[in-house]
C-alpha positions in Angstrom: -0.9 -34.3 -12.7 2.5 -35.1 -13.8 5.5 -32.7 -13.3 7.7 -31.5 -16.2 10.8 -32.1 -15.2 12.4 -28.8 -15.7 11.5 -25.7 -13.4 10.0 -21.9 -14.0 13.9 -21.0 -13.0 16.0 -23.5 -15.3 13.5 -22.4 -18.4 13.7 -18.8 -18.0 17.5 -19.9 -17.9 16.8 -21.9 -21.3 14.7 -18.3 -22.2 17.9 -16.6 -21.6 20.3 -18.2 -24.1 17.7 -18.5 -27.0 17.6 -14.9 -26.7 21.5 -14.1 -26.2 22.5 -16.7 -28.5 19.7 -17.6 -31.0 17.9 -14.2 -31.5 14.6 -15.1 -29.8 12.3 -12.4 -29.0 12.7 -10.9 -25.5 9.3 -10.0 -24.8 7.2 -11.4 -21.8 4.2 -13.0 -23.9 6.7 -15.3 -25.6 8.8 -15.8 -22.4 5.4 -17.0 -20.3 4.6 -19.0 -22.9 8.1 -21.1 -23.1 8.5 -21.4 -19.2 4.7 -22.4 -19.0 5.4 -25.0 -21.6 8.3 -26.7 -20.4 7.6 -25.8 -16.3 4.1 -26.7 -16.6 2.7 -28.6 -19.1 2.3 -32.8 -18.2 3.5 -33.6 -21.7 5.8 -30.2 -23.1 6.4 -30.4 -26.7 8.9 -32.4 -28.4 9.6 -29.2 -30.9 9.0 -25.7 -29.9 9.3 -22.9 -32.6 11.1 -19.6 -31.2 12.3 -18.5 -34.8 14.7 -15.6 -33.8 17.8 -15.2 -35.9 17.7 -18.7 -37.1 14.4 -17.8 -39.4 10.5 -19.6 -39.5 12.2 -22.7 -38.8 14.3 -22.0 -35.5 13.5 -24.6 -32.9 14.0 -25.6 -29.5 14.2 -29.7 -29.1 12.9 -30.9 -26.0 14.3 -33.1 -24.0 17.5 -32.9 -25.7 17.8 -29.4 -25.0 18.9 -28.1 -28.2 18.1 -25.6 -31.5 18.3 -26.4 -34.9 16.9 -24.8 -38.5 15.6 -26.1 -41.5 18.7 -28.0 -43.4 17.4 -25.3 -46.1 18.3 -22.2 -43.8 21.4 -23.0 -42.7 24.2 -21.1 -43.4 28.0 -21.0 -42.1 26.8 -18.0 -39.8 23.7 -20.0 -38.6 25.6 -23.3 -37.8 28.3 -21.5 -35.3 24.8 -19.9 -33.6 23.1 -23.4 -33.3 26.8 -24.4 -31.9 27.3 -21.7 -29.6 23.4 -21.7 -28.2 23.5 -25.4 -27.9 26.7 -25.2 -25.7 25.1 -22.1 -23.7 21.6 -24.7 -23.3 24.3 -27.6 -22.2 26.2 -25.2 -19.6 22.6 -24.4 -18.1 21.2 -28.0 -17.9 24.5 -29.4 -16.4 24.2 -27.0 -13.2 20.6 -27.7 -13.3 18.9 -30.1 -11.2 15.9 -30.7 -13.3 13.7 -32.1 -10.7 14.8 -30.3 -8.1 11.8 -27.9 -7.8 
């Protein structure tokens, strides 16, 4: 079986700041189902749908380790969340060693 390359630890991390930063759900269901995803899964998802503050369309882009919304859903308020969560994501990958594991 081939190995995601992130770890259970880095994508609770990742967990974390959708949370903090982008209004995801902090409930254990959702959490095991995002670490499992990226920690465990051969092939994780391209596109993972959290929701949270940035509505139906908030998403998690894997491997680029970012969030966006729909273009339709974004507002000013919106845009400085993607920005801040997106920075938060960056910090967390860059003192990350995603194979380590």
């Amino acid at each position: 079986m081939i190995r995601s390359p992130i770890t259970a630890a880095m994508a609770n991390g990742l967990y974390d700041a959708l949370v903090e930063y982008a209004g995801a759900i902090d409930a254990d269901d959702l959490r095991q189902r995002f670490v499992f995803e990226f920690s465990q899964r051969a092939s994780p998802t391209n596109e993972y749908r959290f929701q949270g503050a940035l509505g139906f369309g908030g998403k998690f882009r894997y491997p680029q380790l970012t969030v966006d919304c729909y273009p339709e859903d974004l507002t000013p308020a919106r845009n400085t969340m993607i920005q801040e969560t997106n920075l938060a994501l960056a910090r967390i990958a860059s003192r990350s060693d995603p194979l380590a594991g």
